[in-house]
TIGUSE-478513 format. One record per residue (C-alpha): x, y, z; residue in one letter; residue number from 1. Coordinates in nm, 2 decimals. Example, Ala and Ser with C-alpha at 12.3 -4.5 7.8 and 13.67 -1.06 7.14 Angstrom:
<x->1.23, y->-0.45, z->0.78, residuo->A, num->1>
<x->1.37, y->-0.11, z->0.71, residuo->S, num->2>
end
This chain:
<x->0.00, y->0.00, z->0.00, residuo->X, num->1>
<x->0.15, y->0.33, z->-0.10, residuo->X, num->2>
<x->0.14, y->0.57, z->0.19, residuo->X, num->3>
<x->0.44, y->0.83, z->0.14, residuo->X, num->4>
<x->0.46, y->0.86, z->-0.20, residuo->X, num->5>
<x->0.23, y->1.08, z->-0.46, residuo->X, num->6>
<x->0.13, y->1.14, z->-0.76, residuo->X, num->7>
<x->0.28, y->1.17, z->-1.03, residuo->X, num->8>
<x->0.07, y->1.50, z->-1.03, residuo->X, num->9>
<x->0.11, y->1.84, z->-1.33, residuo->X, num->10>
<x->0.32, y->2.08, z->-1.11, residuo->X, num->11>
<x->0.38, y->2.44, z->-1.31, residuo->X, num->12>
<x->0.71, y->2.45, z->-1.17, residuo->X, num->13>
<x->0.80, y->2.12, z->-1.20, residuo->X, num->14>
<x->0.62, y->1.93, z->-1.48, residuo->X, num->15>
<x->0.52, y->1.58, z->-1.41, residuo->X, num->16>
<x->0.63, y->1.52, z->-1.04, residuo->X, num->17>
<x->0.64, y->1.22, z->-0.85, residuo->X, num->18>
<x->0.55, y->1.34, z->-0.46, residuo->X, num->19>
<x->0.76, y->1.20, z->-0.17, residuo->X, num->20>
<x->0.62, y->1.29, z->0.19, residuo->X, num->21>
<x->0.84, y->1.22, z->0.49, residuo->X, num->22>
<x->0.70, y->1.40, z->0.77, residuo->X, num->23>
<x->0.41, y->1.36, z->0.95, residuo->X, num->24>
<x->0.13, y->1.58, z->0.90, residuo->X, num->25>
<x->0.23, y->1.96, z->0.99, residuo->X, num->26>
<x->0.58, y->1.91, z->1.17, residuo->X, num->27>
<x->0.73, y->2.20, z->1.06, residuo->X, num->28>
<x->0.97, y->2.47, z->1.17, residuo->X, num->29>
<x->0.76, y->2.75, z->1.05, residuo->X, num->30>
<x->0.40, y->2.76, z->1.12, residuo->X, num->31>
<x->0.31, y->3.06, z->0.81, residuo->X, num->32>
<x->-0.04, y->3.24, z->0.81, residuo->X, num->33>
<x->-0.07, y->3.13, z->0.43, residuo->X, num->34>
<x->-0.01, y->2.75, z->0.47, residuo->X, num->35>
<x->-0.28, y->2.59, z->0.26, residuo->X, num->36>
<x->-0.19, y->2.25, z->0.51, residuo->X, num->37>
<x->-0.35, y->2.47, z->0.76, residuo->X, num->38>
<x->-0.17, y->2.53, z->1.17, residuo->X, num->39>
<x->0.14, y->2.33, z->1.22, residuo->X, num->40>
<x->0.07, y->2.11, z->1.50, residuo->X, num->41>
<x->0.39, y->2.03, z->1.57, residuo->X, num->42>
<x->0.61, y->2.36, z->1.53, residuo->X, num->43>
<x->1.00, y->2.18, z->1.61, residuo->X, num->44>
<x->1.38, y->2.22, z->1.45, residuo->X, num->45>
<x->1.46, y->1.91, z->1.59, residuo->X, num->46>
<x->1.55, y->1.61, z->1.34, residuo->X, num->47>
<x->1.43, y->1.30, z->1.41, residuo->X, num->48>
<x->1.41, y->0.94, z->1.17, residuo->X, num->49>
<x->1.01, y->0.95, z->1.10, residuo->X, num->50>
<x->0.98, y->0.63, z->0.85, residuo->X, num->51>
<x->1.19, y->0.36, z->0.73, residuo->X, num->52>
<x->1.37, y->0.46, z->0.43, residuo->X, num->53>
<x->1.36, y->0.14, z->0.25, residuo->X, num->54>
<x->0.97, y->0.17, z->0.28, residuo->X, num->55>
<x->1.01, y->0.49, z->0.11, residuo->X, num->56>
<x->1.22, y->0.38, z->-0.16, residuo->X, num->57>
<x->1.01, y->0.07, z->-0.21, residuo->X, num->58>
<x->0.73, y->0.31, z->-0.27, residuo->X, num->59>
<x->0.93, y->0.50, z->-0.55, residuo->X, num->60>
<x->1.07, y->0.22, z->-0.71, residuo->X, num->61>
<x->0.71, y->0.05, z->-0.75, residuo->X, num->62>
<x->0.51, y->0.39, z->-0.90, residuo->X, num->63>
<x->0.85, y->0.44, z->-1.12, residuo->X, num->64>
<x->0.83, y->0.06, z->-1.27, residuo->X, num->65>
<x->0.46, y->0.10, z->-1.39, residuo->X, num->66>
<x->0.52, y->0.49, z->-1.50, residuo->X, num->67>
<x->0.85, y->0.60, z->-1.63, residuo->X, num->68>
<x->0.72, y->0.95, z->-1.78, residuo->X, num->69>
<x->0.85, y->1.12, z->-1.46, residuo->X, num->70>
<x->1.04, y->1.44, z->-1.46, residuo->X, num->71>
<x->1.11, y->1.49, z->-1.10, residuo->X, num->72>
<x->1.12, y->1.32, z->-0.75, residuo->X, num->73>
<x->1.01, y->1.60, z->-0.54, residuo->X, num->74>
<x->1.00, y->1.59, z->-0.17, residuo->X, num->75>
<x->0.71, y->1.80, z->-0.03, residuo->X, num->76>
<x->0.41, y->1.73, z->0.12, residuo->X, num->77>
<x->0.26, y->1.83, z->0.46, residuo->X, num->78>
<x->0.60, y->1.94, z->0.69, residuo->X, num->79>
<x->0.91, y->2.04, z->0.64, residuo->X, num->80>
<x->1.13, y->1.77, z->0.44, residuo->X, num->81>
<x->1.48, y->1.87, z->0.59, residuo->X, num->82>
<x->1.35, y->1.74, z->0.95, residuo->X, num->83>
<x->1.34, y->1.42, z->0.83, residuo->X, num->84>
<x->1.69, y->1.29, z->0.96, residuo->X, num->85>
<x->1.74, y->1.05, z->0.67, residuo->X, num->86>
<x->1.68, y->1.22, z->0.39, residuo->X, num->87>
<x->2.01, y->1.22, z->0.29, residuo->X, num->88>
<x->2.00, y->0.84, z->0.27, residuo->X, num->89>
<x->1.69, y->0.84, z->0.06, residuo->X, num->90>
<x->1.83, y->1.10, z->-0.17, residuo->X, num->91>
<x->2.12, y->0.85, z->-0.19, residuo->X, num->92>
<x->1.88, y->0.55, z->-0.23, residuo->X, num->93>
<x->1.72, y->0.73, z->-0.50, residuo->X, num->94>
<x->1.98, y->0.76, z->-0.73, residuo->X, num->95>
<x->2.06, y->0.41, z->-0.73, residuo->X, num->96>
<x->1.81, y->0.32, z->-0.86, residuo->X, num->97>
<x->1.68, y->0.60, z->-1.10, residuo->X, num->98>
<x->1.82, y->0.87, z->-1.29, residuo->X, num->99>
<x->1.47, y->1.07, z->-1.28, residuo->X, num->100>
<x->1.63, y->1.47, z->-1.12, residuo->X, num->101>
<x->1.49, y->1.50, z->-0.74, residuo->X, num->102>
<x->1.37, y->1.81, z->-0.58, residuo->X, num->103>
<x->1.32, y->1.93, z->-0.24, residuo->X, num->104>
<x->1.06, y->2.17, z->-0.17, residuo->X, num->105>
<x->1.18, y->2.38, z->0.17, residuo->X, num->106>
<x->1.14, y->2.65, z->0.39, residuo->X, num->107>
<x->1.54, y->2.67, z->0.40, residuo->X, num->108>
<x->1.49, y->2.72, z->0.78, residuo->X, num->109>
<x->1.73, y->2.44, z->0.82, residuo->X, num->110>
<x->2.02, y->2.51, z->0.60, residuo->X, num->111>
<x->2.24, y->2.68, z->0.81, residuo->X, num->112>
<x->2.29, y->2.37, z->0.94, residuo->X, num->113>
<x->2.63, y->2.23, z->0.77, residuo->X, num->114>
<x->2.50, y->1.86, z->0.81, residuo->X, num->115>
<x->2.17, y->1.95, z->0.67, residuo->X, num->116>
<x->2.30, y->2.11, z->0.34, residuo->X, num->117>
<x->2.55, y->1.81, z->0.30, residuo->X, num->118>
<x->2.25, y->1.58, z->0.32, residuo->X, num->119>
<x->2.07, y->1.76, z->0.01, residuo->X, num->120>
<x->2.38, y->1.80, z->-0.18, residuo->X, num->121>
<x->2.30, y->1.51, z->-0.38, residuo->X, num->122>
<x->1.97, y->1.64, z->-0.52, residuo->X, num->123>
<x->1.96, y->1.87, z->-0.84, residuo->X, num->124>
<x->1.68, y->2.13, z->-0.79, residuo->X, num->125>
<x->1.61, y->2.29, z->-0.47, residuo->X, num->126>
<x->1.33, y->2.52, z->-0.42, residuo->X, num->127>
<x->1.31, y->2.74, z->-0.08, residuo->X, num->128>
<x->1.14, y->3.00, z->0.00, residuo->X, num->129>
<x->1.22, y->3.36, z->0.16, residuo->X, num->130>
<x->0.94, y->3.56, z->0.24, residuo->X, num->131>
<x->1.11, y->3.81, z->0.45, residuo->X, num->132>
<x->1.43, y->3.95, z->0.54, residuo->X, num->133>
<x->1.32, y->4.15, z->0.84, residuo->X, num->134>
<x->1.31, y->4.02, z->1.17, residuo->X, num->135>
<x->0.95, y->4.18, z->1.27, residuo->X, num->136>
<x->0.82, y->4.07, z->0.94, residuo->X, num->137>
<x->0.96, y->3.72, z->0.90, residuo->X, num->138>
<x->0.77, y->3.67, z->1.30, residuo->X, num->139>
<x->0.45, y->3.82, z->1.19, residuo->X, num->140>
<x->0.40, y->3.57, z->0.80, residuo->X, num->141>
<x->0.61, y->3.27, z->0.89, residuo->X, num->142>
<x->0.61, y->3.25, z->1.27, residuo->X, num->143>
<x->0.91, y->3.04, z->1.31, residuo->X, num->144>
<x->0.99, y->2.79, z->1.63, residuo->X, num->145>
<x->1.17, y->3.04, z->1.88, residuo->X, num->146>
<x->1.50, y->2.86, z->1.79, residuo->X, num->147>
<x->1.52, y->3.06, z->1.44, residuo->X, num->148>
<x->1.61, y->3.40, z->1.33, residuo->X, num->149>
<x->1.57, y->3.53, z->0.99, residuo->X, num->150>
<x->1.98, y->3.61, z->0.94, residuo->X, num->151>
<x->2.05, y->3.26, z->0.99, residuo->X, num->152>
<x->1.90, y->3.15, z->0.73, residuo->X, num->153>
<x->1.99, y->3.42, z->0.51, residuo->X, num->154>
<x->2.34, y->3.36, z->0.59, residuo->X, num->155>
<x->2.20, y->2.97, z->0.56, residuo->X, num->156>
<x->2.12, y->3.00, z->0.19, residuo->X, num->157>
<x->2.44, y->3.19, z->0.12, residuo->X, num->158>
<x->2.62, y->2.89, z->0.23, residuo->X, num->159>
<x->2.47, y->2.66, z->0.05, residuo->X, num->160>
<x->2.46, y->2.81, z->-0.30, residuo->X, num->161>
<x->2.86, y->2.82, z->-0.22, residuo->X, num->162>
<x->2.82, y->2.45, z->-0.26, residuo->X, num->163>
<x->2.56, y->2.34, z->-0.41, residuo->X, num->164>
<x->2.64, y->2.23, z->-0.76, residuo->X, num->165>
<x->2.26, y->2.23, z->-0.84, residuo->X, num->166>
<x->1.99, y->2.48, z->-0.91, residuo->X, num->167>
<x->1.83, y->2.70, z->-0.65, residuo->X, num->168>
<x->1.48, y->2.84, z->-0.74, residuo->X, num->169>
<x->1.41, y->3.10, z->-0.44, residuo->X, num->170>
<x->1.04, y->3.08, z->-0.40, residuo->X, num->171>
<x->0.88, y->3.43, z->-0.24, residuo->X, num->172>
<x->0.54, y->3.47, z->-0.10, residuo->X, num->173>
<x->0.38, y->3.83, z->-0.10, residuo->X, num->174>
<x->0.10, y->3.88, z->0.13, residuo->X, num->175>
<x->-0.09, y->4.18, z->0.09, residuo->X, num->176>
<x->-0.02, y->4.45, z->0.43, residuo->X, num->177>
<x->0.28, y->4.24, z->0.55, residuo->X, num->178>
<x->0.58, y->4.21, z->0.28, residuo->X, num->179>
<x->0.46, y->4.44, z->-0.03, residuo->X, num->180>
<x->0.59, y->4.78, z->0.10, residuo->X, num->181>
<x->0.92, y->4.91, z->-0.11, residuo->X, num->182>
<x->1.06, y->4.89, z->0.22, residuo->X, num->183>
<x->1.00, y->4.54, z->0.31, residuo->X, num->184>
<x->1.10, y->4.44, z->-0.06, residuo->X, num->185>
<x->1.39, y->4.66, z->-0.08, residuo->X, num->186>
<x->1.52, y->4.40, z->0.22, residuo->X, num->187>
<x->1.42, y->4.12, z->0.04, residuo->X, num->188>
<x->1.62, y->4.23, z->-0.28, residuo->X, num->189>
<x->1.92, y->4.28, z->-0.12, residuo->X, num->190>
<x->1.88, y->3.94, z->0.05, residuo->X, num->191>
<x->1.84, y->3.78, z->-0.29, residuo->X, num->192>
<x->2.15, y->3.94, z->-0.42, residuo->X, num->193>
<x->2.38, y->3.80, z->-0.18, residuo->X, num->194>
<x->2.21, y->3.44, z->-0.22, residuo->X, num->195>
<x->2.22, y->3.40, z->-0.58, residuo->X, num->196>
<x->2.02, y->3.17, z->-0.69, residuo->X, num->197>
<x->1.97, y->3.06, z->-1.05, residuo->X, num->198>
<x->1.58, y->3.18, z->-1.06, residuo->X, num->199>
<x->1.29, y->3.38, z->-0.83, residuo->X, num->200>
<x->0.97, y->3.29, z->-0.80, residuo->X, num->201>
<x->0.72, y->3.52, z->-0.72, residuo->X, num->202>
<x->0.38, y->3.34, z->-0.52, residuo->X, num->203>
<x->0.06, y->3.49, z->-0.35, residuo->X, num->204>
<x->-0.22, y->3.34, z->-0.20, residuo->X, num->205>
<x->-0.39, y->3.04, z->-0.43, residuo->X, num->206>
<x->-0.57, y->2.85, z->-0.19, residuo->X, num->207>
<x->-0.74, y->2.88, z->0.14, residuo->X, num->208>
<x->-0.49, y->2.96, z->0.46, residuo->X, num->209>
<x->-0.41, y->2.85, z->0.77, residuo->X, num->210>
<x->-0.49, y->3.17, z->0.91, residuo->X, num->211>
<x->-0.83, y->3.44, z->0.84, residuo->X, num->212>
<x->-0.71, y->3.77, z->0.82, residuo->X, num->213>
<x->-0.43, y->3.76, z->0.50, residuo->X, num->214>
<x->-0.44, y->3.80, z->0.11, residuo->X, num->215>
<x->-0.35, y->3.80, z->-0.18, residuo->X, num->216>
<x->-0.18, y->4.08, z->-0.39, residuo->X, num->217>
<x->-0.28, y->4.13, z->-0.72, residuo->X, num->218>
<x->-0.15, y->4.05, z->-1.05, residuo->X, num->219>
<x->-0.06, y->4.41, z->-1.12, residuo->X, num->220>
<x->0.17, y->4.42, z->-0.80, residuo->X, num->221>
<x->0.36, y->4.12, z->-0.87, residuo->X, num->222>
<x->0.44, y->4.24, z->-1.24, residuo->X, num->223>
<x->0.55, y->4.54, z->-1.07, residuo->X, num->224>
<x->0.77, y->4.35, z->-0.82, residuo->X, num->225>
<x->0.93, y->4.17, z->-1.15, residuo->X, num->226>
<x->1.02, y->4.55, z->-1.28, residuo->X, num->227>
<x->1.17, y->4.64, z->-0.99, residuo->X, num->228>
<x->1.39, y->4.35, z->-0.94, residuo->X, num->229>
<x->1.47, y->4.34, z->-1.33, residuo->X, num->230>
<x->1.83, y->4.42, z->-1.24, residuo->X, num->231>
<x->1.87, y->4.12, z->-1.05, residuo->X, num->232>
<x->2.11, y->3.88, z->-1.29, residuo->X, num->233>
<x->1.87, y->3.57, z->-1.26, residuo->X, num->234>
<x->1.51, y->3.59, z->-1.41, residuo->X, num->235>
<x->1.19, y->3.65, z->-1.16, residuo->X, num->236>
<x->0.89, y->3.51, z->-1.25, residuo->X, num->237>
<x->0.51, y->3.48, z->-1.14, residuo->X, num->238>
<x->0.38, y->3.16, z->-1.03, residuo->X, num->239>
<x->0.07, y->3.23, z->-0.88, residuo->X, num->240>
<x->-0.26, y->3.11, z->-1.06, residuo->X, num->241>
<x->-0.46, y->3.32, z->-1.26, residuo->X, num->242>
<x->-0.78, y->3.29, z->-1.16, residuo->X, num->243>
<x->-0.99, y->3.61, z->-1.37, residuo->X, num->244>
<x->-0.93, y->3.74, z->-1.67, residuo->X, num->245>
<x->-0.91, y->4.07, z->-1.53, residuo->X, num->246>
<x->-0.61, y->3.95, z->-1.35, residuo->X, num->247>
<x->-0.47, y->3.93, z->-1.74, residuo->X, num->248>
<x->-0.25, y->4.26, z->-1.83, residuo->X, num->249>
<x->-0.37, y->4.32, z->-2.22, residuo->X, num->250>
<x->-0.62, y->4.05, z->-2.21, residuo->X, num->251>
<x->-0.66, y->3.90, z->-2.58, residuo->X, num->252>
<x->-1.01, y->3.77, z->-2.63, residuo->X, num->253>
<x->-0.88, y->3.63, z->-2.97, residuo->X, num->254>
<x->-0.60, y->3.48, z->-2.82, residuo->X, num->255>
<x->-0.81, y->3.30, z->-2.57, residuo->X, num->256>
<x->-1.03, y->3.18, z->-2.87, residuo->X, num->257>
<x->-0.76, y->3.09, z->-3.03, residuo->X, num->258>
<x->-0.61, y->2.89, z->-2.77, residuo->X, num->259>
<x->-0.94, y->2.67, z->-2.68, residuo->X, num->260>
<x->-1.04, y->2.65, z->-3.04, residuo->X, num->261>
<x->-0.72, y->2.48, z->-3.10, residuo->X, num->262>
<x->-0.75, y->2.25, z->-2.81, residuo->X, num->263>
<x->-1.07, y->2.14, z->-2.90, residuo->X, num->264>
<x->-0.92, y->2.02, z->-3.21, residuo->X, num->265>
<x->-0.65, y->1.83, z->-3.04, residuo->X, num->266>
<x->-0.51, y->1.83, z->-2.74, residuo->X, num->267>
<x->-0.16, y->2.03, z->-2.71, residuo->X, num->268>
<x->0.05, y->2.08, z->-2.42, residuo->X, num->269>
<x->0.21, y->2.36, z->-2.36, residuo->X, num->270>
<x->0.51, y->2.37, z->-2.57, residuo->X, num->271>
<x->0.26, y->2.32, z->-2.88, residuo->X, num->272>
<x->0.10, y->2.65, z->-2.77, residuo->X, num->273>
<x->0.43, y->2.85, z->-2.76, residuo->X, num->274>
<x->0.50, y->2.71, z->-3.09, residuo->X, num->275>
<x->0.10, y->2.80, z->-3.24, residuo->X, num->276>
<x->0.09, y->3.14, z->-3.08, residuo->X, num->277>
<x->0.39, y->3.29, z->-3.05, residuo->X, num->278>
<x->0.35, y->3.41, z->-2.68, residuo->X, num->279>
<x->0.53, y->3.30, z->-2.40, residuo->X, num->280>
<x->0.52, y->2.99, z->-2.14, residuo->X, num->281>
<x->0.39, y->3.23, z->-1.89, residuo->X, num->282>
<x->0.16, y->3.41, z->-2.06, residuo->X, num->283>
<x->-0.01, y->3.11, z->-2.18, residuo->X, num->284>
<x->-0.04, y->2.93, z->-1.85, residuo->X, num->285>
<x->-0.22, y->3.29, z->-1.78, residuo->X, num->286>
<x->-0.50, y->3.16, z->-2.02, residuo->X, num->287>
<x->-0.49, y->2.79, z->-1.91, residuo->X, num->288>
<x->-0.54, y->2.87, z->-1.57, residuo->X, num->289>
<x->-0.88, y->3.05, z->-1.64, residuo->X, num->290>
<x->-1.00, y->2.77, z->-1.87, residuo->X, num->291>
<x->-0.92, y->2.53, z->-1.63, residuo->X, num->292>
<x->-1.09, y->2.70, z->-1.36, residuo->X, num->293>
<x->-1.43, y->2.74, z->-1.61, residuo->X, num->294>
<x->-1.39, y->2.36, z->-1.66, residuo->X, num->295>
<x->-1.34, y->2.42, z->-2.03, residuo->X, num->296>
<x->-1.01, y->2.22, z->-2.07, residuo->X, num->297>
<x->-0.84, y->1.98, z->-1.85, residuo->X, num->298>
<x->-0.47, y->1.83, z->-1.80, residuo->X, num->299>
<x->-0.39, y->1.47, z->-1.84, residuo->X, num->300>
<x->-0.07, y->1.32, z->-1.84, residuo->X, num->301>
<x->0.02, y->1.13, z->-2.17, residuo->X, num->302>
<x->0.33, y->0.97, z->-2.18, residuo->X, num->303>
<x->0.62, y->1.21, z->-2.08, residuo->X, num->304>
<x->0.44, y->1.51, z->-2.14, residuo->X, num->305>
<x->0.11, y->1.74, z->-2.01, residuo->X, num->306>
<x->-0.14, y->1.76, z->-2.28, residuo->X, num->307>
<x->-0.46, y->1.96, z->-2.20, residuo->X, num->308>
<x->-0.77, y->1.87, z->-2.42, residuo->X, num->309>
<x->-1.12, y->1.96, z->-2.35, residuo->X, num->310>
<x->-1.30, y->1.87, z->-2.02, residuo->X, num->311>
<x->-1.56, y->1.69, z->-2.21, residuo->X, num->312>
<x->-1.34, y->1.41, z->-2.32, residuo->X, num->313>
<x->-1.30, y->1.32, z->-1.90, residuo->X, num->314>
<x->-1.65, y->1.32, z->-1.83, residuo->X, num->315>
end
């Protein structure tokens, strides 16, 4: 019975990603206001050995056999991964028996630790997230167990992109009142400068929080947050889910015909919509996201690739 392992699931960031979850249900280091897991239960920085990894690597092995189309092995879930005292031995376990990239979805609360980044050294994309660089700010949206302060895991994520040999996609949350004044994302910027890493990803809130009381900013601001930062020598992009067409800047209607008249054809994944259109990966997903929420189209995994075709074939 598989019980730590999902998917594989369409992630926008990731493609087709196989889910590995080795903490218990909200153990985490952080306990954020936007968590869509809801309260963390069990708010700790202490490591601890929470499931056998040979049960986990059994799990992987199995879903791998039957579907090989896998881009990444992603370790996320419902805690933090990096409390999980073997993950280091499951990374290693993982690349003996496949080649499929792994990621690690993280807080980066942890990585200040040198044993910690050693353990993760092995993987090849690692995604943390930074939502604030002051100390009054990063206690108000994320707070942390007592044991944390925000320049130790700055200085945390400086170390490890000394060392790490893979790519670091620094993943940062703006909630709306908390961490979208110039001031609060002038500290931010300068925090991202020092870490370097290869990409920024801009989020907001998607789903429903842990907390009552915080939202989203709007597409508007983060496009503006991408100008602002447009000096930084990695690229910043949006992640967060387009939900109106409103939230569209030059909203094409004949694009958006274009795009579902085409699907309705054939289905076409993404890539086949850069090529058709001319726009880019981004701006696309814009439009997907709205005709998935209408229930006009739907993804489905074929093979190696997303394909989205109309909802009608799935019904």
């Amino acid at each position: 019975m598989i019980k730590h392992v999902f998917g594989p699931v369409a992630s926008r960031r990731l493609g087709i990603s196989l889910g590995v979850d080795i903490i218990p249900f909200k153990t985490c280091t952080l306990d954020c206001l936007y968590c869509e897991c809801g309260r963390t239960t069990d708010l700790t920085i202490e490591r601890k050995s929470f499931v056998d990894p040979q049960l986990i690597l059994g799990e992987i092995k199995e879903i791998i056999t039957r579907d090989p189309h896998i881009e990444y092995i992603t370790f996320s879930g419902s805690g933090e991964p990096t409390l999980n005292i073997d993950i280091g031995n499951i990374i290693t376990g993982i690349k003996t028996i496949t080649t499929i990239p792994i990621a690690i979805l993280t807080n980066g609360t942890l990585l200040h630790r040198e044993t910690v980044r050693k353990e993760i050294a092995n993987a090849d994309v690692v995604c943390p997230s930074l939502d604030a660089a002051a100390p009054e700010t990063f206690a108000v949206l994320n707070r942390p167990h007592k044991g944390l302060t925000i320049n130790t895991i700055i200085n945390g994520l400086i170390d490890f992109r000394k060392a790490f040999r893979g790519e670091i996609w620094l993943e940062v949350f703006i909630a709306k009142g908390i961490n979208d004044s110039d001031h609060e994302l002038g500290k931010i910027y300068q925090a991202i400068k020092k870490i370097r890493p290869d990409k920024v990803q801009l989020n907001s809130l998607d789903r429903p929080p842990a907390c009552e009381h915080i939202y989203p900013v709007d597409i508007d601001m983060l496009e503006q947050i991408v100008k602002k930062w447009k000096d930084l020598p990695m690229p910043v992009e949006i992640i967060k889910r387009i939900r109106r067409r409103e939230e569209i800047a030059a909203f094409s209607h004949n694009l958006e015909n274009n795009i579902l008249n085409t699907i309705n054809r054939r289905p076409l994944t993404i890539n086949d919509l850069v090529t058709l259109t001319g726009k880019n990966r981004l701006e696309i997903f814009k439009y997907i996201d709205v005709l998935e929420k209408e229930k006009k189209i739907y993804p489905k995994i074929v093979g190696d690739k997303i394909f989205y075709a109309p909802i009608s074939r799935y019904l």
